[in-house]
PDB file with SEQRES, HELIX, SHEET and CRYST1 records, atoms N, CA, C and O in Angstrom:
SEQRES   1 A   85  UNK UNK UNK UNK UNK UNK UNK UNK UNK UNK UNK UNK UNK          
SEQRES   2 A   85  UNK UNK UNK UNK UNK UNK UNK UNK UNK UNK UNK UNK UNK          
SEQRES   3 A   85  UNK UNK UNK UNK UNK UNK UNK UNK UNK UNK UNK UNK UNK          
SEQRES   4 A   85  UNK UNK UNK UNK UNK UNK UNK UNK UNK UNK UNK UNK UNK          
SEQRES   5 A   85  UNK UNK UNK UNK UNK UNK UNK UNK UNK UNK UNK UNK UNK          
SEQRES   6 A   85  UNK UNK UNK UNK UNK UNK UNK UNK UNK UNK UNK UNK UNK          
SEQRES   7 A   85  UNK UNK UNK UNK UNK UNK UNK                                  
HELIX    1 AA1 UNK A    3  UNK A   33  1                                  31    
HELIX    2 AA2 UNK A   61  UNK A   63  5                                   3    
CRYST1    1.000    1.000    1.000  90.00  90.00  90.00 P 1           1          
ATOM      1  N   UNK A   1     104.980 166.157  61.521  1.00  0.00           N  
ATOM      2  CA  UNK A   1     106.174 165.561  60.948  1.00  0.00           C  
ATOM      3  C   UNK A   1     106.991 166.637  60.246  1.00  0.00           C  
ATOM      4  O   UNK A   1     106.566 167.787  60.140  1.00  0.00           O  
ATOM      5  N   UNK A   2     107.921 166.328  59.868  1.00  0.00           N  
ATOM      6  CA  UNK A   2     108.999 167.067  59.467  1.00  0.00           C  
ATOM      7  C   UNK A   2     108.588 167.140  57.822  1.00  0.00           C  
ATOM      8  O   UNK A   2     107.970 166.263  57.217  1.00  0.00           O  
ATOM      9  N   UNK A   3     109.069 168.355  57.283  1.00  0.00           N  
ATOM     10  CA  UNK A   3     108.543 168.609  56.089  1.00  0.00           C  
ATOM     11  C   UNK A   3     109.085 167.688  55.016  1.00  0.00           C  
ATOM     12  O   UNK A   3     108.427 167.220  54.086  1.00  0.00           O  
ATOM     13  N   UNK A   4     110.934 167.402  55.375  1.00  0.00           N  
ATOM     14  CA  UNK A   4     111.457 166.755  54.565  1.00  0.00           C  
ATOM     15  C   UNK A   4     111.150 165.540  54.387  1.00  0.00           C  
ATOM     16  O   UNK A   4     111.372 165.011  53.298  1.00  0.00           O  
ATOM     17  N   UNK A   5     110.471 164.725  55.613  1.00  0.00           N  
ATOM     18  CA  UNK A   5     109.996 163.207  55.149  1.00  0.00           C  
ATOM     19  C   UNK A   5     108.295 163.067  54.802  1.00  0.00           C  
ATOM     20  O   UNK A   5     107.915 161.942  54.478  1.00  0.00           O  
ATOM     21  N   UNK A   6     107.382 164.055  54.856  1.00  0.00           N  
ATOM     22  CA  UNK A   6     106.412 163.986  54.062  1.00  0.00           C  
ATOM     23  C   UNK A   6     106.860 164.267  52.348  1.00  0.00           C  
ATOM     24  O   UNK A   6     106.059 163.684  51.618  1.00  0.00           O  
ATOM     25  N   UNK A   7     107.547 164.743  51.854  1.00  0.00           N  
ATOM     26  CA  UNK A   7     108.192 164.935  50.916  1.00  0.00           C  
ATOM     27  C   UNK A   7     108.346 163.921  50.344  1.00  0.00           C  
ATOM     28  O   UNK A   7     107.659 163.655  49.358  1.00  0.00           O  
ATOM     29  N   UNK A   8     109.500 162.904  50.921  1.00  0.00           N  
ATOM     30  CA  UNK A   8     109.919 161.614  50.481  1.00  0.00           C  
ATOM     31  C   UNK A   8     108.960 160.916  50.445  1.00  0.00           C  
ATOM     32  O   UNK A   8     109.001 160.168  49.468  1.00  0.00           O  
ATOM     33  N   UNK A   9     107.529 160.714  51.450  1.00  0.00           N  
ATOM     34  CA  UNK A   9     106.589 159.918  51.644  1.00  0.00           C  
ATOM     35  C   UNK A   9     105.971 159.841  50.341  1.00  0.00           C  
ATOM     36  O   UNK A   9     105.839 158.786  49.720  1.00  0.00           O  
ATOM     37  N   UNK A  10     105.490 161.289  49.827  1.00  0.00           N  
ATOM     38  CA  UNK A  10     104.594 161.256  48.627  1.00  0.00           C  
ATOM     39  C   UNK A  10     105.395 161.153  47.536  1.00  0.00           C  
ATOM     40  O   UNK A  10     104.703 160.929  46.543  1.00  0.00           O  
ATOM     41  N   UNK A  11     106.987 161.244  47.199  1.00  0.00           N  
ATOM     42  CA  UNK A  11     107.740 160.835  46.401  1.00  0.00           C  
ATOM     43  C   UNK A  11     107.631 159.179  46.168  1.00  0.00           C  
ATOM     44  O   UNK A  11     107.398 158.585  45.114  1.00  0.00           O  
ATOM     45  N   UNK A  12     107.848 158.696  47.350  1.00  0.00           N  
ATOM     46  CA  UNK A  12     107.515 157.392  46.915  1.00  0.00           C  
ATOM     47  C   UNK A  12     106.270 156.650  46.739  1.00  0.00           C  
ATOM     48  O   UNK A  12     106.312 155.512  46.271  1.00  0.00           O  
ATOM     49  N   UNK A  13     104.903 157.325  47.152  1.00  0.00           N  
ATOM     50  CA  UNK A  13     103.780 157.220  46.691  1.00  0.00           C  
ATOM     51  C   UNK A  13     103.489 157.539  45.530  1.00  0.00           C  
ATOM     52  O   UNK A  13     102.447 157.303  44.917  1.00  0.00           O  
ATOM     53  N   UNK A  14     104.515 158.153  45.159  1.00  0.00           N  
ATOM     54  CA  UNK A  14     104.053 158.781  43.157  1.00  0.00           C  
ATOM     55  C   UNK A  14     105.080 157.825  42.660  1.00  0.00           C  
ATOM     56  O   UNK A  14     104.634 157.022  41.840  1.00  0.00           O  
ATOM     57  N   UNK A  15     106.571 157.688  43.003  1.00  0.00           N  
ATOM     58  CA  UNK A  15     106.956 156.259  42.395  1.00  0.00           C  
ATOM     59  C   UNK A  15     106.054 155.279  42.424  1.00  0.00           C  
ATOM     60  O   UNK A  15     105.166 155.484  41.597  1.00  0.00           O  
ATOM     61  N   UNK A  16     105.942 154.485  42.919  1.00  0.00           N  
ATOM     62  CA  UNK A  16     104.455 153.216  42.854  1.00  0.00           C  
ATOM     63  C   UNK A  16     103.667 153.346  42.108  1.00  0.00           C  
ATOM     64  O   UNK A  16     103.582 152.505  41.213  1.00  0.00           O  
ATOM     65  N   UNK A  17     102.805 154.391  42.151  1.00  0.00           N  
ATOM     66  CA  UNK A  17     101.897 154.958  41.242  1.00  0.00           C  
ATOM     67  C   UNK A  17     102.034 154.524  39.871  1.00  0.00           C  
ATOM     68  O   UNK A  17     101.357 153.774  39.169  1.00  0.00           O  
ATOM     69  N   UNK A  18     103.636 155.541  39.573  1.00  0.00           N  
ATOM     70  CA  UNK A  18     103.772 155.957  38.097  1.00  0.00           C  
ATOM     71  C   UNK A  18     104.494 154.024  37.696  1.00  0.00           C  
ATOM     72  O   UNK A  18     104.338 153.434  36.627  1.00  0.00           O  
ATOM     73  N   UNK A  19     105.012 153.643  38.569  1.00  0.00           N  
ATOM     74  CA  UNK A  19     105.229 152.094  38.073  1.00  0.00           C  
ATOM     75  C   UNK A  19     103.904 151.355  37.795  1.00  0.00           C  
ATOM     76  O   UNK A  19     103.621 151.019  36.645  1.00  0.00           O  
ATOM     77  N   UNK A  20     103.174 151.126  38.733  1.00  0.00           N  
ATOM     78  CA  UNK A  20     101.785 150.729  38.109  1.00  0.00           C  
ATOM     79  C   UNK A  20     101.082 150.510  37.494  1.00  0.00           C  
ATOM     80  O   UNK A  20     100.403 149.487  37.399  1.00  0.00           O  
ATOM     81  N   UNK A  21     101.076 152.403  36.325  1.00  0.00           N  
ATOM     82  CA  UNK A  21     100.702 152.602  35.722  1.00  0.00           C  
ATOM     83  C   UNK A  21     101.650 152.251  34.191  1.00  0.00           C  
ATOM     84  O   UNK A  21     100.935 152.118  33.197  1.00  0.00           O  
ATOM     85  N   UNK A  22     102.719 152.144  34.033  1.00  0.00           N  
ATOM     86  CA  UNK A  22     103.661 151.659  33.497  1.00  0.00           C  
ATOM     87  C   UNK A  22     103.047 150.053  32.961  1.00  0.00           C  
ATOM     88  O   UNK A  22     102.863 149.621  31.823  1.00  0.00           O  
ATOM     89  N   UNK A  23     102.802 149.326  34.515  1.00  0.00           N  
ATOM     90  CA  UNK A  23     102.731 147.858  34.502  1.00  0.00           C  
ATOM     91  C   UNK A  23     101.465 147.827  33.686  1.00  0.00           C  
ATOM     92  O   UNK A  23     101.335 146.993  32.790  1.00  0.00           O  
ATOM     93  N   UNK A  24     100.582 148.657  33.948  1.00  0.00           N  
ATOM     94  CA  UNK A  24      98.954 147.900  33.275  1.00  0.00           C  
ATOM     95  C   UNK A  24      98.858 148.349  31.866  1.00  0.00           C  
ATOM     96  O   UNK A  24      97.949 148.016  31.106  1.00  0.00           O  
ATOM     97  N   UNK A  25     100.256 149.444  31.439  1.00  0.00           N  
ATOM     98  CA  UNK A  25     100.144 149.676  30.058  1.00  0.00           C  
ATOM     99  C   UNK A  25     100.577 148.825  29.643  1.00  0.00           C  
ATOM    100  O   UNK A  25      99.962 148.298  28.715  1.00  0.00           O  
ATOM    101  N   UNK A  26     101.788 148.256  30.065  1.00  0.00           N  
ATOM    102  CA  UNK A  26     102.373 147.345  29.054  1.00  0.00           C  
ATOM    103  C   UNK A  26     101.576 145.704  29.104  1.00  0.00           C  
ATOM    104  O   UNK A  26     101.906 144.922  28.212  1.00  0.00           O  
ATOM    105  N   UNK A  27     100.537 145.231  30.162  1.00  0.00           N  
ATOM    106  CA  UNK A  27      99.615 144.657  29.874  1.00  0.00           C  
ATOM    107  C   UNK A  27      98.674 144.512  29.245  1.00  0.00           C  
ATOM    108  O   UNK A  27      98.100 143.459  28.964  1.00  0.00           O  
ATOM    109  N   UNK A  28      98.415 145.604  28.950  1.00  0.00           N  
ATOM    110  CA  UNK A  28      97.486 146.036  27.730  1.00  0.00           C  
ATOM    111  C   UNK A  28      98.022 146.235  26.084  1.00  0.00           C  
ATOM    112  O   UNK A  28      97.417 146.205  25.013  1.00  0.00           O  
ATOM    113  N   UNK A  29      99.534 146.461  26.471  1.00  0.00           N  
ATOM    114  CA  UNK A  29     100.033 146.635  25.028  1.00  0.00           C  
ATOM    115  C   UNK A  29     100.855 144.679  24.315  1.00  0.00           C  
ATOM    116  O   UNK A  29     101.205 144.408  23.166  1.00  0.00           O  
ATOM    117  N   UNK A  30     100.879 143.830  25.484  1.00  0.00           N  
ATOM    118  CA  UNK A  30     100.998 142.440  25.105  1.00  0.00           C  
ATOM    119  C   UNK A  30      99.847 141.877  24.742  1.00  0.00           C  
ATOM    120  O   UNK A  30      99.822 141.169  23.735  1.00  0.00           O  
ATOM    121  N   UNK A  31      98.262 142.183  25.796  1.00  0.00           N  
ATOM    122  CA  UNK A  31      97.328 141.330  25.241  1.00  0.00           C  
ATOM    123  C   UNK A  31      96.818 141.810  24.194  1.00  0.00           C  
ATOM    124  O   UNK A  31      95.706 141.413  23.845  1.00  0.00           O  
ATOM    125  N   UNK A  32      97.592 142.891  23.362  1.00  0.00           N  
ATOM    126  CA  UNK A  32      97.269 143.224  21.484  1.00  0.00           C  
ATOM    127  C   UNK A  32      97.789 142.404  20.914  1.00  0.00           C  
ATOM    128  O   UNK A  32      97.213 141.808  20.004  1.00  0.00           O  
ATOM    129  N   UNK A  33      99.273 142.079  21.354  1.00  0.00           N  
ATOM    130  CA  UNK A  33     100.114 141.325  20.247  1.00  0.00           C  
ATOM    131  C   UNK A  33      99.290 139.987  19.890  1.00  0.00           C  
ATOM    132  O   UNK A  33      99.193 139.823  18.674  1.00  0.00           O  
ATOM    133  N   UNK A  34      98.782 139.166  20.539  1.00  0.00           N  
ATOM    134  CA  UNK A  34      97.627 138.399  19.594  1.00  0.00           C  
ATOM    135  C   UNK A  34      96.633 138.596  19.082  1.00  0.00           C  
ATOM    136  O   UNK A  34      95.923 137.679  18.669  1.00  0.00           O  
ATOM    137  N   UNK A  35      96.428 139.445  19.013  1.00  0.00           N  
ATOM    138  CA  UNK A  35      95.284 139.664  17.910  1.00  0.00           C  
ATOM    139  C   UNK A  35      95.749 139.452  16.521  1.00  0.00           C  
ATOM    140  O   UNK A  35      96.891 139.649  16.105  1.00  0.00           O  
ATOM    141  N   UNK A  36      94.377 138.881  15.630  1.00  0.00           N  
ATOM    142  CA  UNK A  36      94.980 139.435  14.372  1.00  0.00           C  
ATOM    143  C   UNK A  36      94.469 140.910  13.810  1.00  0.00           C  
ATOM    144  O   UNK A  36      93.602 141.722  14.132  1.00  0.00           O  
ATOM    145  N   UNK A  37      95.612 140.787  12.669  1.00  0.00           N  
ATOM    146  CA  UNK A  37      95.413 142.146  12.106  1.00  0.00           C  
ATOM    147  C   UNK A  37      94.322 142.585  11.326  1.00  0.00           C  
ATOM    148  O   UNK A  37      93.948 141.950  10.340  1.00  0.00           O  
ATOM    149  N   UNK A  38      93.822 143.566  11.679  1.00  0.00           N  
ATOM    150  CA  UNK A  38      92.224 144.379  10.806  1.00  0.00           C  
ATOM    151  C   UNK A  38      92.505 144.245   9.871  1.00  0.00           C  
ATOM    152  O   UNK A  38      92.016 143.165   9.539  1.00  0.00           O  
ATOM    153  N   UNK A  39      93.460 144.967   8.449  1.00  0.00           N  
ATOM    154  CA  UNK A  39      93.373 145.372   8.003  1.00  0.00           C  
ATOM    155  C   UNK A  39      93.850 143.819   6.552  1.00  0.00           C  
ATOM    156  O   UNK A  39      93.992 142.646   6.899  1.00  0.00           O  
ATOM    157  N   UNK A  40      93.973 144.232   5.288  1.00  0.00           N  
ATOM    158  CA  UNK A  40      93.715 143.006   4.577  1.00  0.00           C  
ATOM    159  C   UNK A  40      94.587 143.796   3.422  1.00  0.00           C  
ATOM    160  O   UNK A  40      94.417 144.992   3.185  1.00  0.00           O  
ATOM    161  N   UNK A  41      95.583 142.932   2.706  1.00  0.00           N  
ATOM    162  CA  UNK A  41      96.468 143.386   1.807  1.00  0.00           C  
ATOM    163  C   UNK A  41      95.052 143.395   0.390  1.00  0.00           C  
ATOM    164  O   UNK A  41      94.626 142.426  -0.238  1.00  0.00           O  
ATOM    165  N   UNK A  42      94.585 145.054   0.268  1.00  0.00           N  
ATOM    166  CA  UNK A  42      92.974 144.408  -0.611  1.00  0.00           C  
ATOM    167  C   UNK A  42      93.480 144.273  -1.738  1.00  0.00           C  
ATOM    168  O   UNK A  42      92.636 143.623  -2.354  1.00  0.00           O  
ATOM    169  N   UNK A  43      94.646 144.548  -2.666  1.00  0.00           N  
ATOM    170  CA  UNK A  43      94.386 144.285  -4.241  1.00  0.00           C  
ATOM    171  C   UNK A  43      94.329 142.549  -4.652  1.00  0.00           C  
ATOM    172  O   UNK A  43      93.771 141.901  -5.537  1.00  0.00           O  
ATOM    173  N   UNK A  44      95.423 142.148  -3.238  1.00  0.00           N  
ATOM    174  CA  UNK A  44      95.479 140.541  -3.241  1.00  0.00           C  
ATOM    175  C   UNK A  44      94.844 139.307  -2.701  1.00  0.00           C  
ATOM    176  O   UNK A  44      94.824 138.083  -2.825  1.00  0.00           O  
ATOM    177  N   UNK A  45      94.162 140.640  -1.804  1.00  0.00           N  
ATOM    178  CA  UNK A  45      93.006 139.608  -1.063  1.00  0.00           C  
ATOM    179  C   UNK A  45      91.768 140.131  -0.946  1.00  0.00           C  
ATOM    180  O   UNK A  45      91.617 141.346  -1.075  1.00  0.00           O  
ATOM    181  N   UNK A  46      90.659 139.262  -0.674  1.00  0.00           N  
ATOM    182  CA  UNK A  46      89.355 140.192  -1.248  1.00  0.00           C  
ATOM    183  C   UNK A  46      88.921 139.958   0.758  1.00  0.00           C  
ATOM    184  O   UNK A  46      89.333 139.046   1.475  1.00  0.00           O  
ATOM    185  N   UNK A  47      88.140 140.951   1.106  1.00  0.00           N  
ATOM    186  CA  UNK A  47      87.286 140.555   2.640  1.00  0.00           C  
ATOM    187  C   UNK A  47      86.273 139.772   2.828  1.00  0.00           C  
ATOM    188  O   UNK A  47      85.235 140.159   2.293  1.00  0.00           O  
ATOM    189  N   UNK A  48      86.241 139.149   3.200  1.00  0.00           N  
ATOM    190  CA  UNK A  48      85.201 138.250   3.793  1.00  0.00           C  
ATOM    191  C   UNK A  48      83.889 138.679   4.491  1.00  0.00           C  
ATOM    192  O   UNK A  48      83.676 138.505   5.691  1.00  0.00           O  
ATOM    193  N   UNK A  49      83.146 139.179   3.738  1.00  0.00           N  
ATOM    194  CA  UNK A  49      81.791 139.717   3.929  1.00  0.00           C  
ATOM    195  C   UNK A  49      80.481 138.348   4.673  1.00  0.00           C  
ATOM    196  O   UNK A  49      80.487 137.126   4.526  1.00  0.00           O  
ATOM    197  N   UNK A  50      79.680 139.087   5.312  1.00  0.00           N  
ATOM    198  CA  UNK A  50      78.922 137.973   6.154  1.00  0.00           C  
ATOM    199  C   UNK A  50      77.669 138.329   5.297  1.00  0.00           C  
ATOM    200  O   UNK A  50      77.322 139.458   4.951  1.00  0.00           O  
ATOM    201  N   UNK A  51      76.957 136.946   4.979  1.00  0.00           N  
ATOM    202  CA  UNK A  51      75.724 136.648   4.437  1.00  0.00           C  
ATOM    203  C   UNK A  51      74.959 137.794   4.423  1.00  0.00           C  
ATOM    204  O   UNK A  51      74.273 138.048   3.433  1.00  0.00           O  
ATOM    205  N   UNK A  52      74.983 138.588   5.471  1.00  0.00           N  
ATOM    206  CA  UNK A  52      73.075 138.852   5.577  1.00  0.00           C  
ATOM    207  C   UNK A  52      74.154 140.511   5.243  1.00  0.00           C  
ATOM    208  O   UNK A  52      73.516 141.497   5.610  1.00  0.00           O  
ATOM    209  N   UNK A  53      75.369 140.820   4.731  1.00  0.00           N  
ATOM    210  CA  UNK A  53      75.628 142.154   4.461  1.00  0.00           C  
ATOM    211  C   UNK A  53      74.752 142.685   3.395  1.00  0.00           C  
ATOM    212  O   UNK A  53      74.231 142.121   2.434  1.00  0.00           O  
ATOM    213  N   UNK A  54      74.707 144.388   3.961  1.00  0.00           N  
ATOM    214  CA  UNK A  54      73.716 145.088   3.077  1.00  0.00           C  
ATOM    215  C   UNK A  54      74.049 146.364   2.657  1.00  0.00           C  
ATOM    216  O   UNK A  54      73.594 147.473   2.936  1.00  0.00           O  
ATOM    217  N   UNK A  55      75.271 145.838   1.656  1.00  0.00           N  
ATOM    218  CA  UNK A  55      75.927 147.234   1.326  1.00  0.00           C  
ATOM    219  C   UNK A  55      75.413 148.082   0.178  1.00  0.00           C  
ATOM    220  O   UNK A  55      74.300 147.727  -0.208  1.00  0.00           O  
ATOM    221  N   UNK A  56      75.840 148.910  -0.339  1.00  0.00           N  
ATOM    222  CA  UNK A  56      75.237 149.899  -1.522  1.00  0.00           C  
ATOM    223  C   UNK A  56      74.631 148.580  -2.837  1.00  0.00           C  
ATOM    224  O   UNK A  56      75.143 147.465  -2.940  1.00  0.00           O  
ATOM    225  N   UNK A  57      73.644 149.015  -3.573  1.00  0.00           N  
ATOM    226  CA  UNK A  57      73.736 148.569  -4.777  1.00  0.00           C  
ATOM    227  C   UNK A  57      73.971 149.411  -5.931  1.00  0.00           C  
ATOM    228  O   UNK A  57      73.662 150.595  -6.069  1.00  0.00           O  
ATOM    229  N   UNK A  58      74.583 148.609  -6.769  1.00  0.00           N  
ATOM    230  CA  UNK A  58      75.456 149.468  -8.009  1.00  0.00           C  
ATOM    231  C   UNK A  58      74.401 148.927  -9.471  1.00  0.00           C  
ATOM    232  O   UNK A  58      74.156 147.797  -9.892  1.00  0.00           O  
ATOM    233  N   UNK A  59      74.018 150.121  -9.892  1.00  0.00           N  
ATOM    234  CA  UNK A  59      73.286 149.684 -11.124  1.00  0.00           C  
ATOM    235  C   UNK A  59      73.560 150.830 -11.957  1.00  0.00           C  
ATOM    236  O   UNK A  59      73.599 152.016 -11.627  1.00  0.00           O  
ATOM    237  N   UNK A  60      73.798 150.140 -13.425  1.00  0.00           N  
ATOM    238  CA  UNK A  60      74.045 150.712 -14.588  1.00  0.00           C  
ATOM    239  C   UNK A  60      73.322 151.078 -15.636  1.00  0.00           C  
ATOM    240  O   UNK A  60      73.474 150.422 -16.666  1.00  0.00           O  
ATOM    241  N   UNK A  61      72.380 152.192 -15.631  1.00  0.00           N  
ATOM    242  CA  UNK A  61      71.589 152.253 -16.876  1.00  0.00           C  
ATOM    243  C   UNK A  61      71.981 151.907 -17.888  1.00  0.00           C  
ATOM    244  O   UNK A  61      71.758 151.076 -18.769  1.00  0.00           O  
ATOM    245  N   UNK A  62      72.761 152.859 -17.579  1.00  0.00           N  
ATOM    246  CA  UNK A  62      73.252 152.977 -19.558  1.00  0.00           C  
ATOM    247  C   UNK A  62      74.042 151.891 -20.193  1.00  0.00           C  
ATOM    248  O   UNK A  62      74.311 151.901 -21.395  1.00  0.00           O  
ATOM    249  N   UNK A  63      74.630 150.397 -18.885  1.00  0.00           N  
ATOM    250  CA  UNK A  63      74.983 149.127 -20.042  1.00  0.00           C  
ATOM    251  C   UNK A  63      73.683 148.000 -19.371  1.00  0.00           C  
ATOM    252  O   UNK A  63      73.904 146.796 -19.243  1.00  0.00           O  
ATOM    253  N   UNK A  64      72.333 148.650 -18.989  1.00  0.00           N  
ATOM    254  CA  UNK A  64      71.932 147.581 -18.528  1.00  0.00           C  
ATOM    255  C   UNK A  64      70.886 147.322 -20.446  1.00  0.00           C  
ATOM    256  O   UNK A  64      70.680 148.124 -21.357  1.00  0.00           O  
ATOM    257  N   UNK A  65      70.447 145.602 -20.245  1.00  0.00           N  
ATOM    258  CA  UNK A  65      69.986 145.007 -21.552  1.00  0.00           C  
ATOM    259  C   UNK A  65      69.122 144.723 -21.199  1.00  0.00           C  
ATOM    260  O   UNK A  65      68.602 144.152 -22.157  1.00  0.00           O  
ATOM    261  N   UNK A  66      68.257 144.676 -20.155  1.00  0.00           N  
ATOM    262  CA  UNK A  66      67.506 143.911 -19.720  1.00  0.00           C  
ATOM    263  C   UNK A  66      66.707 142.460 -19.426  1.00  0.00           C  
ATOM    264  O   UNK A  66      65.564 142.021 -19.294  1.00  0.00           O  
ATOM    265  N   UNK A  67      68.036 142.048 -19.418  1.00  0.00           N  
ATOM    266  CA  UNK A  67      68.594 140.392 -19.144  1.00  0.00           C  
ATOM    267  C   UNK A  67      67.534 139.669 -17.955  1.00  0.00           C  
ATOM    268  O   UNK A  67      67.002 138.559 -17.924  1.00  0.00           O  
ATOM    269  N   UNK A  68      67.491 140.994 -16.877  1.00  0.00           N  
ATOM    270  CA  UNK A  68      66.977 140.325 -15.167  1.00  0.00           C  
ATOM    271  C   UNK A  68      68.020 139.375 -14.991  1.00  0.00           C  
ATOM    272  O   UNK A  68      67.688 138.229 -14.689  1.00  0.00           O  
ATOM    273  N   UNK A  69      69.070 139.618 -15.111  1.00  0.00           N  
ATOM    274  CA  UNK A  69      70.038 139.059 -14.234  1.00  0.00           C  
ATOM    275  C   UNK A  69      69.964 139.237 -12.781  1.00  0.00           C  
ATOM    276  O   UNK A  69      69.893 138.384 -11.896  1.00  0.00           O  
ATOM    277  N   UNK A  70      69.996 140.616 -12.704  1.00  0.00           N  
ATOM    278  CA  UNK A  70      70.156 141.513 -11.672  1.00  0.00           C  
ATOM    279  C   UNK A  70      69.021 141.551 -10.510  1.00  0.00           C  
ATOM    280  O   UNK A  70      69.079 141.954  -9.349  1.00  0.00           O  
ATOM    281  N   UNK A  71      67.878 140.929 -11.331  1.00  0.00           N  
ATOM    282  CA  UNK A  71      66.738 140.403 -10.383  1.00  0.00           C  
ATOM    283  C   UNK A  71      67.150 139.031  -9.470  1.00  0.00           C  
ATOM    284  O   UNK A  71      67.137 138.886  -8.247  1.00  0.00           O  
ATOM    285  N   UNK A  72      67.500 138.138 -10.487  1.00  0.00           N  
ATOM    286  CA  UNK A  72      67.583 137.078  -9.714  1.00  0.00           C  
ATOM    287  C   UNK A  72      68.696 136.845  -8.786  1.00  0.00           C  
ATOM    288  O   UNK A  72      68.691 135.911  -7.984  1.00  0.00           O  
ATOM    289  N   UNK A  73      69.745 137.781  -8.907  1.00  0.00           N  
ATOM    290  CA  UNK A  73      70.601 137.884  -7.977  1.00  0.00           C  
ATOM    291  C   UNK A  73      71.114 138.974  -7.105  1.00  0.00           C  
ATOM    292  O   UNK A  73      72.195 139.370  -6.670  1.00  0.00           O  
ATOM    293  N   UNK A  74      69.342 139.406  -7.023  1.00  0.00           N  
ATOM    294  CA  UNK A  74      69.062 140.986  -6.091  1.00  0.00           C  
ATOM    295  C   UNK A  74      69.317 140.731  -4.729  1.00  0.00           C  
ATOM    296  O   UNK A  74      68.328 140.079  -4.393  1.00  0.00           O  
ATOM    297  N   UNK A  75      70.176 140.872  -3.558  1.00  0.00           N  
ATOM    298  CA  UNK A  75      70.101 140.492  -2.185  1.00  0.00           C  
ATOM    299  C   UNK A  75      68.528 140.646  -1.483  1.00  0.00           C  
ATOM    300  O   UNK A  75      67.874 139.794  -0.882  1.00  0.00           O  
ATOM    301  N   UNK A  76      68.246 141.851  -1.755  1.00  0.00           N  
ATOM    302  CA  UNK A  76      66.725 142.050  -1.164  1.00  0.00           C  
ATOM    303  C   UNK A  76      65.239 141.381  -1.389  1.00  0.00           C  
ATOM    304  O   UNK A  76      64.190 141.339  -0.746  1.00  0.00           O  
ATOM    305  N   UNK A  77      65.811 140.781  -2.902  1.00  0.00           N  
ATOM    306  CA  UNK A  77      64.920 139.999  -3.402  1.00  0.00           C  
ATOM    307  C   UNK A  77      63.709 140.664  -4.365  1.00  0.00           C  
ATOM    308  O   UNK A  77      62.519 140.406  -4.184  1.00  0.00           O  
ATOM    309  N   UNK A  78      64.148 141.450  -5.287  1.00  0.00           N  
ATOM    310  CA  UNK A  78      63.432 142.519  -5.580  1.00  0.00           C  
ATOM    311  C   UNK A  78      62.314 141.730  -6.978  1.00  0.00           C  
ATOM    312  O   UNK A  78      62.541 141.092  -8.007  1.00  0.00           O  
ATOM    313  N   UNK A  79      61.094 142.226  -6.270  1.00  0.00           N  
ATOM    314  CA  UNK A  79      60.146 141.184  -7.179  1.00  0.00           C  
ATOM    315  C   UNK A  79      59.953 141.893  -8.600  1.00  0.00           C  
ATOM    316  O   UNK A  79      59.783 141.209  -9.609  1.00  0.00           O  
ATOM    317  N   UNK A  80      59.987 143.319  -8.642  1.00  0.00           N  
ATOM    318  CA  UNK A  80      59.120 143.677  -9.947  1.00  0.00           C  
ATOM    319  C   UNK A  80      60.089 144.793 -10.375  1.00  0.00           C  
ATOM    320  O   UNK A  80      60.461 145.725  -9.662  1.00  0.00           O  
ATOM    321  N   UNK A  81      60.627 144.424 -12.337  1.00  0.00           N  
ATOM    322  CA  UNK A  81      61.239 145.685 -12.306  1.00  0.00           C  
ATOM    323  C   UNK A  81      60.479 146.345 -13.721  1.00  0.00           C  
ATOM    324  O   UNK A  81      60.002 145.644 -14.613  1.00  0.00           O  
ATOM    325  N   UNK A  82      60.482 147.868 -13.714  1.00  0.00           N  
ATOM    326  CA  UNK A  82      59.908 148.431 -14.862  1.00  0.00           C  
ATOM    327  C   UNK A  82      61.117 148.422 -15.637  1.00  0.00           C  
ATOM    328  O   UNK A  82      62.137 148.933 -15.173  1.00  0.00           O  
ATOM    329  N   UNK A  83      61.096 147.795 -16.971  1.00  0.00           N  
ATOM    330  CA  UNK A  83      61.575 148.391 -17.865  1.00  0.00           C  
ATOM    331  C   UNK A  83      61.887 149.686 -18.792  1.00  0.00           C  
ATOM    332  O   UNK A  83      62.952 149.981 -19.334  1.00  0.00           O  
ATOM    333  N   UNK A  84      60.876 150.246 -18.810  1.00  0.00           N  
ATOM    334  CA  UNK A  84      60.410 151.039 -19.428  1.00  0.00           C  
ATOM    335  C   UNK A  84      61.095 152.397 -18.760  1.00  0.00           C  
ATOM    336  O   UNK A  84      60.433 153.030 -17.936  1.00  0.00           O  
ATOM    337  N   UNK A  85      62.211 152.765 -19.067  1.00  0.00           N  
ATOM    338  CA  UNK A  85      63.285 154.216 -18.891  1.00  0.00           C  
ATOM    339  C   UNK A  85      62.526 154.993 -19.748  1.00  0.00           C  
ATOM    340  O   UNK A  85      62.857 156.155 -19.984  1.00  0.00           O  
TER     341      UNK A  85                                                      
END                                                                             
């Protein structure tokens, strides 16, 4: 074949292409628009943590009184604490 219409051939095989690829982005960039959003306005709203979360624990020597508050509302369930610092 003639050089000039293999030319055009793969010109318009890379048009198609690059439309295509066009089409399945912007399919992908509509089925975002429903989602909701990650992120959470935090000073006004607090996150919604799931039951069995097991994040850091925060303990205070130096204002603890030794109440066992902190026992009975240990997530892990912590049976025995020494007093004695």
């Amino acid at each position: 074949m003639f050089p000039m219409v293999t030319e055009f051939m793969n010109y318009g095989k890379q048009t198609i292409r690059a439309a295509r690829y066009i089409g399945q982005s912007f399919i992908i960039t509509l089925s975002h628009t429903n989602r909701l959003p990650v992120t959470i306005q935090y000073p006004y709203e607090k996150s919604i943590t799931s039951e069995r979360f097991r994040g850091r624990i925060h303990f205070e020597f130096d204002k603890c009184i030794a109440c066992e508050v902190c026992v009975r509302v240990c997530p892990i369930d912590l049976p025995i604490v020494d007093w004695k610092f």
